[in-house]
N, C-alpha and C positions, 0 to 999 in steps of 0.2 A: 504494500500500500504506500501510496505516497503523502510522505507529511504534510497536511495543509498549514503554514506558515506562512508570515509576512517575511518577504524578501528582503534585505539588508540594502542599502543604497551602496555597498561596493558588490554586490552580487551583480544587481538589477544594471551597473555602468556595464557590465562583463558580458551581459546578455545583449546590449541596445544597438549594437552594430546587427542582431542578426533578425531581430524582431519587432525593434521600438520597445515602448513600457505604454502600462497605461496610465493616466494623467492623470492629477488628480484639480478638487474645484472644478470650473464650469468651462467648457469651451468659450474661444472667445467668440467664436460667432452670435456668442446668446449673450456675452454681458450686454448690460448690467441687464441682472436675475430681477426675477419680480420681487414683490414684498410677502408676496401668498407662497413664495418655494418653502417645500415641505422637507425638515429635516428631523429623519429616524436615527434614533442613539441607536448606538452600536454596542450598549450594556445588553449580557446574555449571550452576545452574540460570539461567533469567531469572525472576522473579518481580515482578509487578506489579499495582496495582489499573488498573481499565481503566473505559474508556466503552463502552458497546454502541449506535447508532445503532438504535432501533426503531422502528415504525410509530406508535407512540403516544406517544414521547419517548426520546431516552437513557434506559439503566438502568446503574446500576456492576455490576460484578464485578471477580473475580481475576484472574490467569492464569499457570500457569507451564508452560516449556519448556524444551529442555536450551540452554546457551548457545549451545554449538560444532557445533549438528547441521547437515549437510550436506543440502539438498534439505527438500520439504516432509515436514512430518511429522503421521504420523495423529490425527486428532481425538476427543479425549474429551471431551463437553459433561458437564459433573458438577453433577445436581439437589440442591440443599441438604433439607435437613429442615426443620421447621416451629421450627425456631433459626435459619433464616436463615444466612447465609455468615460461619460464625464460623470460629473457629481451627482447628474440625476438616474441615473443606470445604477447607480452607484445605491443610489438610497432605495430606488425600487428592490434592488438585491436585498437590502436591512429589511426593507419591507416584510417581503415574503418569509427572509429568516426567522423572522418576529414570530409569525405562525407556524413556523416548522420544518419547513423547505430548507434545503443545500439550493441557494440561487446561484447561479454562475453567470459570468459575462465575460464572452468572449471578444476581446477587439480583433473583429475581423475586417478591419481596412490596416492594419497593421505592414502587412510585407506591401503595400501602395503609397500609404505616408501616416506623417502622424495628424489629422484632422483639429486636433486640440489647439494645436499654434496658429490655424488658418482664421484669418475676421471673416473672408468673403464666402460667404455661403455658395456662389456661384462655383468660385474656383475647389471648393470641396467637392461639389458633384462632379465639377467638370477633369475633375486632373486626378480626383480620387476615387470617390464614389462609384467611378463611370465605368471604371479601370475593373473593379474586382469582381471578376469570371463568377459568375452562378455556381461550377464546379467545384472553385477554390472553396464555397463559403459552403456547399453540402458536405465536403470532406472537413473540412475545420469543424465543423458541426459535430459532426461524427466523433471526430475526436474529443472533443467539449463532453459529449456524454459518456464517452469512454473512460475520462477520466473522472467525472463526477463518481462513476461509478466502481472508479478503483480508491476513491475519497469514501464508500460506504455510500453511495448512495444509491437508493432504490431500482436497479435497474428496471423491474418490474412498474416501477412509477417516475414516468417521464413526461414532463410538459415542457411544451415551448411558449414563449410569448415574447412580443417585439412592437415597438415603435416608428411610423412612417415607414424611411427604408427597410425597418426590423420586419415592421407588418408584411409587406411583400415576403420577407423572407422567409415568415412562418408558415405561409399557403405552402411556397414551392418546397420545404421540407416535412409538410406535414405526406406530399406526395412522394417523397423522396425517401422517408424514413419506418420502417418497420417496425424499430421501436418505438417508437413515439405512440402515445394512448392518447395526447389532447395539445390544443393548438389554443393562442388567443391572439388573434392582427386587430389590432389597433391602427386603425388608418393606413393601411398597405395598401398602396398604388396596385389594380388590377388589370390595369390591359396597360398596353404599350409599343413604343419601337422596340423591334428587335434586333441584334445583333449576335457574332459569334461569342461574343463574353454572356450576352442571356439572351437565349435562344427561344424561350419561355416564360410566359407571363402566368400568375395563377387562373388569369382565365384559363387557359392551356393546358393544367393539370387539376380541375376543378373535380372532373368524372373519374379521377383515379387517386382520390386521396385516400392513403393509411388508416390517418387518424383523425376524427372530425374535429373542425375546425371553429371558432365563434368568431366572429370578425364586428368587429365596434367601426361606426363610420358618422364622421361629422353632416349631415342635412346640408351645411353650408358650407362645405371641403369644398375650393374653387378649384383644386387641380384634380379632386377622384368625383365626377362627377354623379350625383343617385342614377343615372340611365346605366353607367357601368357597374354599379351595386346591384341594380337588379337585375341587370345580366350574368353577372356573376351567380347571382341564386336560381336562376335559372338551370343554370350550366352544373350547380350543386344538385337539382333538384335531379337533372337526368343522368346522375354518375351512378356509382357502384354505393355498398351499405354507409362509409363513413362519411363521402360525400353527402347523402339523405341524411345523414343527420347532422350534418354542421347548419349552423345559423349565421344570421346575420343581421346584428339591430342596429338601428341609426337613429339618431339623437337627431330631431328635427334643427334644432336650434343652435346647433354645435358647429364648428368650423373645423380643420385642422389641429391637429395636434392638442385635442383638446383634453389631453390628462399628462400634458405639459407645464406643471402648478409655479415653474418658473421663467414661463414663457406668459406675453398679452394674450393669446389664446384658449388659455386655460378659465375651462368650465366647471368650476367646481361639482353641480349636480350630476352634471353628464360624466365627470371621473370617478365620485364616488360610484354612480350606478353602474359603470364599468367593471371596476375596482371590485364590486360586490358579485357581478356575472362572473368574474373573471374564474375567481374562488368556487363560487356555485358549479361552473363547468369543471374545474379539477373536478371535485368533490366527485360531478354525478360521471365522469368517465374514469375515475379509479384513482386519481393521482392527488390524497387529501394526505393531513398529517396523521 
């Protein structure tokens, strides 16, 4: 088993030629933070930045879990946004801890650059974001639960869940992955241009997903339009068994990134009632503490 520990700052210089680290505080694309950012203590908890073992290199991430939990415990693999693994990935991690979860977060824009130093939101999708292959991030993936679960965690009980760019990502692994029991996208872009780095959009693998999926979507999302949301349920509606049973609810009055609590965006009702599905859907596909 591998010791879960916080890394030394002469370790972490030793590794940053081959993988980056990940950042800590808020990227800079999002200062200054709202006054409503939500911050979970880390008493109870273990919290640490970690190595991931992947097929294409080590990548860092997070990781926390409750100290004192007895046996293994179930797994939330937690997709960042196109901010990378900043302070709020970071607290969603303590979040779920709090309740019982091993949450993990992988920075998976890591071997493309580091996203945390960048102000211009443009140049992060365009020079980073844009950059990392669909392939790259189902293998990182893999490995993310691989190692959750040589941390003692539930292999048997595995969720994923992710933010804007996380959200796309949760669809096309929930198709991707055999282990996986439960999904939650939060605002993940679902059709699109295609290229050879993503070849596929979750519209694309809607009728062949693993594991059902919940997908939260803002009513007022200016870039994921409701015509694409219902086509997407559509497209769930005539797939195979996990497809039929994933949902899709949308907050009339919500916009973007709307359980973003340190972004102008952030809907408090529409996060917590997320926040609240999010949990319900562990629960009812297996993956509760």
């Amino acid at each position: 088993m591998v010791t879960l520990r916080a890394m030394t700052r002469s370790e972490l210089s030793r590794r940053e030629l081959i993988a980056g680290t990940v950042g800590t505080g808020f990227a800079m694309a999002v200062r200054p933070v709202s006054a409503t950012t939500v911050t979970t203590s880390s008493d109870g908890l273990v919290v640490a930045d970690i190595r991931i073992p992947a097929k294409a290199g080590e990548i860092p991430g997070t990781c926390a879990r409750p100290a004192k939990r007895k046996g293994a415990a179930p797994v939330v693999v937690v997709v960042h946004e196109i901010f990378g693994v900043h302070e709020h990935i970071r607290d969603v991690c303590r979040r779920l801890a709090k309740l019982g979860f091993l949450a993990v977060a992988p920075d998976l824009f890591a071997r493309q650059g580091d996203v945390s130093k960048v102000a211009d939101v443009k140049e992060i999708v365009g020079k980073i974001a844009s950059k990392v292959p669909d392939e790259q991030i189902m293998n990182d993936l893999d490995a993310t639960v691989a190692w959750a679960k040589a941390e003692n965690g539930d292999a048997t009980r595995v969720a994923i869940t992710g933010f804007c760019w996380g959200g796309r990502v949760v669809w096309l692994y929930a198709a991707h992955s055999a282990a996986l029991k439960a999904g939650v996208a939060w605002y993940g872009r679902l059709v699109g241009d295609k290229d050879a780095l993503h070849p596929r959009h979750p519209i694309d693998v809607a009728a062949t997903l693993k594991a059902p999926v919940l997908g939260l979507y803002g009513g007022q999302d200016q870039g994921i339009p409701v015509a694409s949301v219902e086509e997407m349920r559509k497209a769930l509606a005539a797939g195979g068994p996990a497809s039929k049973r994933s949902e899709i609810n949308v907050y009339p009055d919500a916009g973007h990134a709307f359980f973003a609590d340190y972004r102008p965006s952030y809907r408090p009702a529409a996060a917590a009632d997320g926040w609240s599905r999010l949990l319900a859907w562990f629960k009812a596909n297996g993956v509760a503490p």
